[in-house]
MISE-118605 format. One record per atom (N, C-alpha, C): residue in three letters; x, y, z. Coordinates in Angstrom, 1 decimal. Each point is the difference from the previous one (the first is absolute). Layout:
N
<node ALA; <X; Y; Z>>
...
END
This chain:
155
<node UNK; <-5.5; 4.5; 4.3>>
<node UNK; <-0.4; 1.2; -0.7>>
<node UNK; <0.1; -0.3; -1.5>>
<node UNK; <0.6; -1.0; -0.4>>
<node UNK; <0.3; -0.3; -1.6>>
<node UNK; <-0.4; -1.5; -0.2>>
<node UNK; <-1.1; -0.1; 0.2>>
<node UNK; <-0.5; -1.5; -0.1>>
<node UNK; <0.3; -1.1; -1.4>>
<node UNK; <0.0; 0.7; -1.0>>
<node UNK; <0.6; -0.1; -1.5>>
<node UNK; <1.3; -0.4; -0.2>>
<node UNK; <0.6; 0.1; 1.2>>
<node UNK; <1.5; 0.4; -0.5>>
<node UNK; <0.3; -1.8; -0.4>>
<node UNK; <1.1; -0.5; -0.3>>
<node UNK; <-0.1; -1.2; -0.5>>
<node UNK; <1.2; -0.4; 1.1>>
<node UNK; <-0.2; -1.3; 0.9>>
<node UNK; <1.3; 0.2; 1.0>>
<node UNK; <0.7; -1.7; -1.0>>
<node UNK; <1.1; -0.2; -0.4>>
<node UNK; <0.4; -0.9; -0.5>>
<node UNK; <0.6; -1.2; 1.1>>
<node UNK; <0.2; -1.6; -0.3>>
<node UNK; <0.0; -0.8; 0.6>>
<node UNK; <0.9; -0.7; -0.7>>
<node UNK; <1.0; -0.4; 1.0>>
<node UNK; <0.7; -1.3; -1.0>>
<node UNK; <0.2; -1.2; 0.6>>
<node UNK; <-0.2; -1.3; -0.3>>
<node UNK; <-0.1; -1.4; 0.5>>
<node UNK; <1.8; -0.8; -0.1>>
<node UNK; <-0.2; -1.2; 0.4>>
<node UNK; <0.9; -0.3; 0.3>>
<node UNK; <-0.1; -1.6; 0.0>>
<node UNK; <-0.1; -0.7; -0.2>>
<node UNK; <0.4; -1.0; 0.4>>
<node UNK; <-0.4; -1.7; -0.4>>
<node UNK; <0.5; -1.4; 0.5>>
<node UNK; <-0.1; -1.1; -1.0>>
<node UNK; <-0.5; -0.9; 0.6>>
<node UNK; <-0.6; -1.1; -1.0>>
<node UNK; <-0.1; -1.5; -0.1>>
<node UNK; <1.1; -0.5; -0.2>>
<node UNK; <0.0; -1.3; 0.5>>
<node UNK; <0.8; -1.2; -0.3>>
<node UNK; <1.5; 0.8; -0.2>>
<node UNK; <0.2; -0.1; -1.7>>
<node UNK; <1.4; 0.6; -0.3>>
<node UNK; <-0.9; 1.5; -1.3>>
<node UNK; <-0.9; -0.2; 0.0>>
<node UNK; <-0.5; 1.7; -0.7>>
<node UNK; <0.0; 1.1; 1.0>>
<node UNK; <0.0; 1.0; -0.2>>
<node UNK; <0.3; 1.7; 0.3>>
<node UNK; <-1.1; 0.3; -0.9>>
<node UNK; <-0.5; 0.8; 0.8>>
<node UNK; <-1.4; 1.0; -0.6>>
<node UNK; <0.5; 1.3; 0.8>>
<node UNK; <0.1; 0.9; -0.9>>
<node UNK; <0.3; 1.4; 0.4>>
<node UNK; <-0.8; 1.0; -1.1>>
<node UNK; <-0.3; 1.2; 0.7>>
<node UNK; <-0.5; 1.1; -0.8>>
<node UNK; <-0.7; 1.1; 0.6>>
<node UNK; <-0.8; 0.7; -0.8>>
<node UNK; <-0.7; 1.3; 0.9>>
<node UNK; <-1.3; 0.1; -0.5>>
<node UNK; <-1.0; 1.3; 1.0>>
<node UNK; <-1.1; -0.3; -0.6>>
<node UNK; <-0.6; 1.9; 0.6>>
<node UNK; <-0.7; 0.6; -0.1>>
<node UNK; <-0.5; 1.3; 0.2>>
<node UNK; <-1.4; -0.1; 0.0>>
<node UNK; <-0.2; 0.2; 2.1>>
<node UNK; <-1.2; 0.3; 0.5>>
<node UNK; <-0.4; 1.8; 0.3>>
<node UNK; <-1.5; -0.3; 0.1>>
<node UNK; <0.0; 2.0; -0.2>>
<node UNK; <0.0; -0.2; 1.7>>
<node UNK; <0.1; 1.6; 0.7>>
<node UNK; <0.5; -0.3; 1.1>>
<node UNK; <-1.6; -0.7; 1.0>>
<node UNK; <-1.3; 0.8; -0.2>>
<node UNK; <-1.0; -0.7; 0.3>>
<node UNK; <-0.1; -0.8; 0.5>>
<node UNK; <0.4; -1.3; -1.0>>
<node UNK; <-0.3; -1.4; 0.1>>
<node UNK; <1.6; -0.4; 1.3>>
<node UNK; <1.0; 1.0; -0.1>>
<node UNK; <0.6; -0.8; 1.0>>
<node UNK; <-0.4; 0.1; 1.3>>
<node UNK; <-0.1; 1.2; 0.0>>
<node UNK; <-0.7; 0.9; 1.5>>
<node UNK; <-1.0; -1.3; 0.6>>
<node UNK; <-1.2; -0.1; -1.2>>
<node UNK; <-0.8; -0.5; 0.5>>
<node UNK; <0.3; -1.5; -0.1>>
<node UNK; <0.8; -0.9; -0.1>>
<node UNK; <0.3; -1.3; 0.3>>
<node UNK; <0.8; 0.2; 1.2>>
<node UNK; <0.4; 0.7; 0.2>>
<node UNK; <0.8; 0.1; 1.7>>
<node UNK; <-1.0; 0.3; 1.0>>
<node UNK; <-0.8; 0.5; -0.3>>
<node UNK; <-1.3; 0.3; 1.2>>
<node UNK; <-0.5; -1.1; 0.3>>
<node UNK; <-0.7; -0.5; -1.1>>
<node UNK; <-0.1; -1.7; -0.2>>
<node UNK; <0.4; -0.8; 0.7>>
<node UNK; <1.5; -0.1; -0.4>>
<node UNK; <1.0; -0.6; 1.0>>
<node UNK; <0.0; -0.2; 1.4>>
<node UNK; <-0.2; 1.6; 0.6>>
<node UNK; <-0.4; 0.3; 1.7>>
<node UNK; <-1.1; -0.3; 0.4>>
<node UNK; <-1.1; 0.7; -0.7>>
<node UNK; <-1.4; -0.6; 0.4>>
<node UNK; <-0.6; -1.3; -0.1>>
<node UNK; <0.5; -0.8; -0.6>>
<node UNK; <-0.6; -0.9; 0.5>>
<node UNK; <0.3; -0.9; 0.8>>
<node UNK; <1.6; -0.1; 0.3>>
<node UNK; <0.3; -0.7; 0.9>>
<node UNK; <-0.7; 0.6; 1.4>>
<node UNK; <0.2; 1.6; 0.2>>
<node UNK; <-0.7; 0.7; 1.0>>
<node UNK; <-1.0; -0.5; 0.3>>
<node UNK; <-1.7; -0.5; -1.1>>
<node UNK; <-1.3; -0.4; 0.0>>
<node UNK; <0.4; -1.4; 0.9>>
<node UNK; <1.2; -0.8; -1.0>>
<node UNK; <-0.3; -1.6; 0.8>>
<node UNK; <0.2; 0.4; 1.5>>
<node UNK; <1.1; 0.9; 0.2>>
<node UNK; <0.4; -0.2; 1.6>>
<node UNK; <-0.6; 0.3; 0.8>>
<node UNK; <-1.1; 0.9; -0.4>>
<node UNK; <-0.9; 1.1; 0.7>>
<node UNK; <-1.4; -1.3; 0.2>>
<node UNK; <-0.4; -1.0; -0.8>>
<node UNK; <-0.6; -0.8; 0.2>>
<node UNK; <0.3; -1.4; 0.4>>
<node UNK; <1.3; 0.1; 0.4>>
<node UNK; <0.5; -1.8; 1.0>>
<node UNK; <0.2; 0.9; 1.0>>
<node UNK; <-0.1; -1.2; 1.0>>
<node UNK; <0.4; 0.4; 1.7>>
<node UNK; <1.2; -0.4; -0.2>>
<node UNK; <1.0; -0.2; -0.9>>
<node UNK; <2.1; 0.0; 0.3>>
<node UNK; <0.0; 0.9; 0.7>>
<node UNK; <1.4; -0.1; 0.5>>
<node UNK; <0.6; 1.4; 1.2>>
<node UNK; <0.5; 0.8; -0.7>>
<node UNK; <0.3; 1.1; 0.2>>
<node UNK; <0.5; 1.4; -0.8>>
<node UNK; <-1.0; 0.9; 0.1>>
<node UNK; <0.3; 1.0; -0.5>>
<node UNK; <-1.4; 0.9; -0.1>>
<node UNK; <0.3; 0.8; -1.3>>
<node UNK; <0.5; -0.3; -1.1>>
<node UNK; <0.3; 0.5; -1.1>>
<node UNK; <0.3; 1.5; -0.3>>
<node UNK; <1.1; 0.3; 1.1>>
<node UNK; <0.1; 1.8; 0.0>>
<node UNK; <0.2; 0.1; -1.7>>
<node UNK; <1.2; -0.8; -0.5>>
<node UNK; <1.1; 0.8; -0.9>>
<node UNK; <-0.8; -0.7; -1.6>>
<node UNK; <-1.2; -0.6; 0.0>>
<node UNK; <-0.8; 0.1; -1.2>>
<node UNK; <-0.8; 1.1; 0.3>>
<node UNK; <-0.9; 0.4; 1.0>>
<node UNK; <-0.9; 0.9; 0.1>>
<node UNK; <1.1; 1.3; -0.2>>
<node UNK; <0.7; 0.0; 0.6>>
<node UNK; <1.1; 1.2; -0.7>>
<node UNK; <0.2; 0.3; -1.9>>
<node UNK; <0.4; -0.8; 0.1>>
<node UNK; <-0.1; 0.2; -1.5>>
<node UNK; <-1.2; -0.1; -1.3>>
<node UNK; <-1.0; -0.7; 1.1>>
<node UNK; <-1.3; 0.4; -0.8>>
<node UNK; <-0.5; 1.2; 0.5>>
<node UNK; <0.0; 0.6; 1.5>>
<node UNK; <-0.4; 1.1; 0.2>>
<node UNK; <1.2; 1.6; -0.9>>
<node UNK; <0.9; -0.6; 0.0>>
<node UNK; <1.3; 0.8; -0.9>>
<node UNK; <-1.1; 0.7; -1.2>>
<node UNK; <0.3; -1.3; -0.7>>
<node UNK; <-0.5; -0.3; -1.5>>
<node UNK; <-1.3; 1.2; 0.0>>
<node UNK; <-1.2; -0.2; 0.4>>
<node UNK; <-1.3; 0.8; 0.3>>
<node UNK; <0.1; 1.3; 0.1>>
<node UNK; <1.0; 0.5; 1.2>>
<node UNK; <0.4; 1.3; 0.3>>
<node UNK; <0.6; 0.6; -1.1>>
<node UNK; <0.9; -0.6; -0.5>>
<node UNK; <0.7; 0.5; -1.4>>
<node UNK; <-0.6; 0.0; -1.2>>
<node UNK; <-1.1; -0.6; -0.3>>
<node UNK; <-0.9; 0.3; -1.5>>
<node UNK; <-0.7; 0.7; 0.6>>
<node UNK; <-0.5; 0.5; 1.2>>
<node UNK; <-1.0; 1.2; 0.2>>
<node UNK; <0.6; 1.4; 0.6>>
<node UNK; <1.4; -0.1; 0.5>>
<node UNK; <0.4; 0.9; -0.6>>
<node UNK; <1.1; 0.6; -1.5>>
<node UNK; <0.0; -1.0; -1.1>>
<node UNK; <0.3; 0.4; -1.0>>
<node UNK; <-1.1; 0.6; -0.8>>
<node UNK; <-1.2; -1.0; 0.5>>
<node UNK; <-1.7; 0.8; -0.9>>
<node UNK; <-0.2; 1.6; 0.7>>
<node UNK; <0.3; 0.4; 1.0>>
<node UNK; <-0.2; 1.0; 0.4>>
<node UNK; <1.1; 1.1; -0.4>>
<node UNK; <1.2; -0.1; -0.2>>
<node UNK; <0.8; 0.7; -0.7>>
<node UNK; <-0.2; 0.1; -1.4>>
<node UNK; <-0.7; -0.8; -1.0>>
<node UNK; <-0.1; -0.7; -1.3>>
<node UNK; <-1.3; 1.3; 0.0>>
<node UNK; <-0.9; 0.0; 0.7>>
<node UNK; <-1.1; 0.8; 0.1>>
<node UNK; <0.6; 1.6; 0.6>>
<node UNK; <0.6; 0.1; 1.0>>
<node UNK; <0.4; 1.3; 0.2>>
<node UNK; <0.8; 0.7; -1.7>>
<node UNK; <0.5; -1.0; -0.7>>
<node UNK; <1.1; 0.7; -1.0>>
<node UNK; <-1.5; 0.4; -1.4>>
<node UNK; <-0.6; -0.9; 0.1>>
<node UNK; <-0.8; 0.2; -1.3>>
<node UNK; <0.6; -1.4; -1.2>>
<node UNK; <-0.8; 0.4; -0.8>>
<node UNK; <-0.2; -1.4; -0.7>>
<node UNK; <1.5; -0.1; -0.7>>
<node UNK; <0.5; -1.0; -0.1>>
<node UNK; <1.7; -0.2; -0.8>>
<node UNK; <-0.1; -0.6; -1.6>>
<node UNK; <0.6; 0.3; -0.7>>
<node UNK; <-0.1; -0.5; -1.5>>
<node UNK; <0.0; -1.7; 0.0>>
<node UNK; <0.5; -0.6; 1.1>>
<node UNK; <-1.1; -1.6; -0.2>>
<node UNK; <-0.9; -0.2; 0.5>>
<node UNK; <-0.9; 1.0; 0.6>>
<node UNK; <-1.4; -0.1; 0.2>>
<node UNK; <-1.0; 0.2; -1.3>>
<node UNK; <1.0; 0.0; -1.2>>
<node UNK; <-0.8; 0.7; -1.4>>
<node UNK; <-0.3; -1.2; -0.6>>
<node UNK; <-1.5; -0.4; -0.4>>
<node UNK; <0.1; -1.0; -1.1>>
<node UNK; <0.5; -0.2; -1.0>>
<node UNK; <1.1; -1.4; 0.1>>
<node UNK; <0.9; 0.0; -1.0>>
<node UNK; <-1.2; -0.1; -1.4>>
<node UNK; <-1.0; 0.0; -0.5>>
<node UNK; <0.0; 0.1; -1.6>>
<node UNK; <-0.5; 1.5; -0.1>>
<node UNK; <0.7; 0.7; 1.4>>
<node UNK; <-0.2; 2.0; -0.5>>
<node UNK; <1.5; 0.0; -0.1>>
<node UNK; <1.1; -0.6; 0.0>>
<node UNK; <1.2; 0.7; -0.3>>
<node UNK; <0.3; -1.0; -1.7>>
<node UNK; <1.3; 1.1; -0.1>>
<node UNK; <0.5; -0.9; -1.1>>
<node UNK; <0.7; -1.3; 0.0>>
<node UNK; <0.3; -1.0; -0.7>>
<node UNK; <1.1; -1.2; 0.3>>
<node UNK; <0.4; 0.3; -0.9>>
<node UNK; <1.6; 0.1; 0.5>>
<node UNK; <1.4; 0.1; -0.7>>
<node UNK; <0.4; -1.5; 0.1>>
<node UNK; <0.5; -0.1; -1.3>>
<node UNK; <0.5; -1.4; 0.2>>
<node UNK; <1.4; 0.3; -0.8>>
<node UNK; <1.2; -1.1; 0.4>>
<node UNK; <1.1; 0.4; -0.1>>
<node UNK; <-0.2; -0.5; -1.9>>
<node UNK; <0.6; 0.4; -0.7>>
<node UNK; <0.6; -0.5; -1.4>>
<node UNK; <1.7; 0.1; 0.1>>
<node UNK; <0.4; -1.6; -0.8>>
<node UNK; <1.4; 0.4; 0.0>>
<node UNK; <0.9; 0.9; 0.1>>
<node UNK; <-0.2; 1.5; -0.8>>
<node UNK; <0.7; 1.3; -0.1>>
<node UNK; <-0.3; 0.1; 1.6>>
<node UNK; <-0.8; 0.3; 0.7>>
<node UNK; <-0.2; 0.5; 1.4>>
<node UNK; <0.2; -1.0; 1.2>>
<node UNK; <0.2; -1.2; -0.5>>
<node UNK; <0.4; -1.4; 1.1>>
<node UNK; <1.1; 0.8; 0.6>>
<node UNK; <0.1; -0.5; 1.6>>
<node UNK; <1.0; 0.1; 0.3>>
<node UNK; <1.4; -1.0; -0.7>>
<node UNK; <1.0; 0.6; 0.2>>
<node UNK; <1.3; -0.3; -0.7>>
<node UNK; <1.3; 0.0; 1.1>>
<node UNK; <0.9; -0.8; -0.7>>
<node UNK; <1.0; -0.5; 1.2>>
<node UNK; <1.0; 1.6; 0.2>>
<node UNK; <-0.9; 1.1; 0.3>>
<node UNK; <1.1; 1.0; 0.2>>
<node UNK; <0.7; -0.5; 1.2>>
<node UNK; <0.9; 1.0; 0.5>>
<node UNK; <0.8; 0.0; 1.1>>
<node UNK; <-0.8; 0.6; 1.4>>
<node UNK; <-0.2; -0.6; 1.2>>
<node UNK; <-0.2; 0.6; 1.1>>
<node UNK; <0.7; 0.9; 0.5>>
<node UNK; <-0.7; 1.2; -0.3>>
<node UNK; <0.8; 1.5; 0.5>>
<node UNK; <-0.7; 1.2; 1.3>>
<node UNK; <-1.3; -0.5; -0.3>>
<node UNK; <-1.0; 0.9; 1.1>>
<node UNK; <0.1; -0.9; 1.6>>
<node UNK; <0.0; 0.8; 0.4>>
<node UNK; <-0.2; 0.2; 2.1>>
<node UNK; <-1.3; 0.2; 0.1>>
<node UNK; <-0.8; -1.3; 1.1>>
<node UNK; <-1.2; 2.0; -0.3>>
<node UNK; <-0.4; 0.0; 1.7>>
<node UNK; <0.3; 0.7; 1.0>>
<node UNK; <-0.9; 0.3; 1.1>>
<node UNK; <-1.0; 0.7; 0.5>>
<node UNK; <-0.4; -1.4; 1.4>>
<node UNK; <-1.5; -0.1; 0.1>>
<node UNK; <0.0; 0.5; 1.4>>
<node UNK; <-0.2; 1.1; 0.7>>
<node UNK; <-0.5; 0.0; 1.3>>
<node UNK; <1.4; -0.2; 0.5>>
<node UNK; <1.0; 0.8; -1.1>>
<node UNK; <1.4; 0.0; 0.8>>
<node UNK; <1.3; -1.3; -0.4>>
<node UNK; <-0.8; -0.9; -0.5>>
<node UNK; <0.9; -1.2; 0.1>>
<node UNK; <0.0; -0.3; -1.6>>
<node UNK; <1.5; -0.3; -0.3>>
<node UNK; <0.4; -0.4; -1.4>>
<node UNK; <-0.2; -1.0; -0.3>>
<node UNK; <-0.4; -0.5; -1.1>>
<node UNK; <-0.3; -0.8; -0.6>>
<node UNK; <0.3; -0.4; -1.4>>
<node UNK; <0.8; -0.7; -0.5>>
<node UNK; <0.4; -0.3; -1.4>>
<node UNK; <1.2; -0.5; -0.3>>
<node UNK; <1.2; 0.0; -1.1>>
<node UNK; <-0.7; 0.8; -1.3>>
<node UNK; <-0.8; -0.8; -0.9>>
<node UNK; <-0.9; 0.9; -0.9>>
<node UNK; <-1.3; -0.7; -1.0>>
<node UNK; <0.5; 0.3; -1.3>>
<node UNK; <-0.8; -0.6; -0.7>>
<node UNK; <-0.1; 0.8; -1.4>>
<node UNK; <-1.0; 0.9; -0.1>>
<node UNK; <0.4; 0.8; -1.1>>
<node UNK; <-1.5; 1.2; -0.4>>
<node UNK; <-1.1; -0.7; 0.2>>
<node UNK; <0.1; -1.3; -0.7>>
<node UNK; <-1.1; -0.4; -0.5>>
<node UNK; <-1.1; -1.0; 1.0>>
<node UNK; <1.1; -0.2; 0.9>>
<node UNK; <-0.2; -0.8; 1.4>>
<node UNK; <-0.9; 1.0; 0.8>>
<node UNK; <0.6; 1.3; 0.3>>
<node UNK; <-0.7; 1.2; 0.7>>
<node UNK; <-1.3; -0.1; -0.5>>
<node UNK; <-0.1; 0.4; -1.0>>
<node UNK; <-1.3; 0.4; -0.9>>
<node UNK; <-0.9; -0.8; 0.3>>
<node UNK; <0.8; -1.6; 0.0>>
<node UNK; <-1.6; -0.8; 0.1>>
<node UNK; <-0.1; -0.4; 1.4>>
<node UNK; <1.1; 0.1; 0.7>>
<node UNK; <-0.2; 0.0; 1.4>>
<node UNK; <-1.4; 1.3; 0.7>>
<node UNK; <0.4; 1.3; -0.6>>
<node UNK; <-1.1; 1.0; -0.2>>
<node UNK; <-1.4; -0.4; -0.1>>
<node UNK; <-0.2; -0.5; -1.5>>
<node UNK; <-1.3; -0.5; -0.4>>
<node UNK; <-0.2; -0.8; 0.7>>
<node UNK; <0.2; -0.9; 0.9>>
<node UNK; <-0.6; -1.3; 0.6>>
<node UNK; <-0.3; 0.8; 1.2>>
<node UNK; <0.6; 0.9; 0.7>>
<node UNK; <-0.5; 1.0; 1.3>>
<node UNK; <0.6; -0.7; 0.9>>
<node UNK; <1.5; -0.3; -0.6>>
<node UNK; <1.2; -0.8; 1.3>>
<node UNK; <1.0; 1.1; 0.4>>
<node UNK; <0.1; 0.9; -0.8>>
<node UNK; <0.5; 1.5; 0.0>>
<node UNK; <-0.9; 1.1; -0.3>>
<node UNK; <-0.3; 1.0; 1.1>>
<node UNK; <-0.5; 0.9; 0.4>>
<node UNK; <0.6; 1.3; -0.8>>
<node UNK; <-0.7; 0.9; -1.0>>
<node UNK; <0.5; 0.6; -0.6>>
<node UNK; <0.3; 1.3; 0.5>>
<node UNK; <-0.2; 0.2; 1.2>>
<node UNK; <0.8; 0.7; 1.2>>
<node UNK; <1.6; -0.3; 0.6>>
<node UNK; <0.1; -1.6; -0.5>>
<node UNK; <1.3; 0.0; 0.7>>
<node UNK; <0.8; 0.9; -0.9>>
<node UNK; <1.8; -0.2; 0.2>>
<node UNK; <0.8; 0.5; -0.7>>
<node UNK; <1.1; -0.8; -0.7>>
<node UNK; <0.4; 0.6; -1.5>>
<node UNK; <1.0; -1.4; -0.3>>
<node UNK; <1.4; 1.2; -0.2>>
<node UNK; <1.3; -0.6; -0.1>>
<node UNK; <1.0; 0.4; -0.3>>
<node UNK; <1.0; -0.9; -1.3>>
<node UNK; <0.7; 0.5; -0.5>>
<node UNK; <0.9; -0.9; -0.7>>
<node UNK; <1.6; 0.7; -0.3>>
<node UNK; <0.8; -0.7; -0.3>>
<node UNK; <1.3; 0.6; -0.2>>
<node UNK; <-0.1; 1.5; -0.7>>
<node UNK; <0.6; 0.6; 0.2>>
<node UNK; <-0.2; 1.4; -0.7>>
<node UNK; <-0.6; 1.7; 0.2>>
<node UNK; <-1.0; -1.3; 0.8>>
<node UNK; <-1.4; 1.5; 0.9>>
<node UNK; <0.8; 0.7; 1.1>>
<node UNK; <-0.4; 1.0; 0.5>>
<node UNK; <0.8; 1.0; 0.9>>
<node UNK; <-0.8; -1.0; 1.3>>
<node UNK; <-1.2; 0.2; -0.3>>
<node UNK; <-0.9; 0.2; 1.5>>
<node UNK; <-1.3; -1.3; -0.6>>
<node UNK; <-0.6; -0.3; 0.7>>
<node UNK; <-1.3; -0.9; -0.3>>
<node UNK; <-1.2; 0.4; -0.1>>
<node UNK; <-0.7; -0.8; -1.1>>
<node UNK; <-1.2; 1.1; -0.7>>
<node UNK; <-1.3; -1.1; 0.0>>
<node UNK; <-0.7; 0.8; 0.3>>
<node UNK; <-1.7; -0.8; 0.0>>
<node UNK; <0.0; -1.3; -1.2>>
<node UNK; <-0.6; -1.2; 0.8>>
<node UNK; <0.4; -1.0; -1.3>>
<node UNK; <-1.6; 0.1; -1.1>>
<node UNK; <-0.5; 1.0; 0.2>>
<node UNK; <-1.1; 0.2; -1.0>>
<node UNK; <0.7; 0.9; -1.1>>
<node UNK; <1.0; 0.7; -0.1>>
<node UNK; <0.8; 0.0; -0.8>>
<node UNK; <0.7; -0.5; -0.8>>
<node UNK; <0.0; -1.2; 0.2>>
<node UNK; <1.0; -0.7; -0.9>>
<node UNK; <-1.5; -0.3; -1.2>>
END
């Protein structure tokens, strides 16, 4: 449902006596669709050798995969068009400047999603967690002090 969203990746590992480590940020699209990849085509080879097997658990998960983008297109269509169906050069770009960069505040927000807690973040973490459409501005956040928990489009 949030194809945009950015899912992050971190590596690991060496040559000889070097260490290569670090991270890198794919949108989720491109992972979805490298894992279908993944299934289908091994599916295609097996479906065209005479080996033994009969490939239940790739056709499963390529038949998975199918059933699940048509029915997210059909819910995506029941709701009406979503603000990332909008061509990005009709909205504004906000871009961060130092005064508005996130900053090493303290992690103090909670925020739950469908019941289950999650955190704590920074303001600033929320916010852009928000903007990227990895937090649903329906969920709820809390933080030390609040009685009860409030819409995170609030904050």
């Amino acid at each position: 449902m949030l194809p945009r969203t950015k899912i992050n990746f971190r590596y690991f590992g060496w040559f000889f006596f070097r260490v290569f480590s670090g991270e890198f940020w794919l949108p989720a699209w491109m992972v979805i669709a490298f894992w279908f990849v993944l299934d289908l085509v091994p599916l295609v080879l097996h479906l065209s050798s005479k080996g033994g097997g009969d490939g239940v658990a790739l056709g499963a998960h390529v038949g998975g995969t199918v059933a699940g983008t048509l029915a997210m297109l059909a819910m995506r269509r029941s709701l009406g068009p979503s603000p990332s169906d909008t061509p990005r050069g009709k909205l504004p770009v906000r871009r961060l400047s130092p005064a508005t960069a996130p900053s090493r505040e303290p992690a103090t927000i909670y925020v739950s999603i469908d019941g289950q807690q999650v955190g704590p973040y920074a303001p600033s973490q929320v916010r852009a967690m928000v903007a990227l459409g990895s937090l649903p501005p329906e969920a709820y956040y809390w933080q030390e002090g609040m009685t009860e928990w409030r819409l995170l489009s609030e904050l």
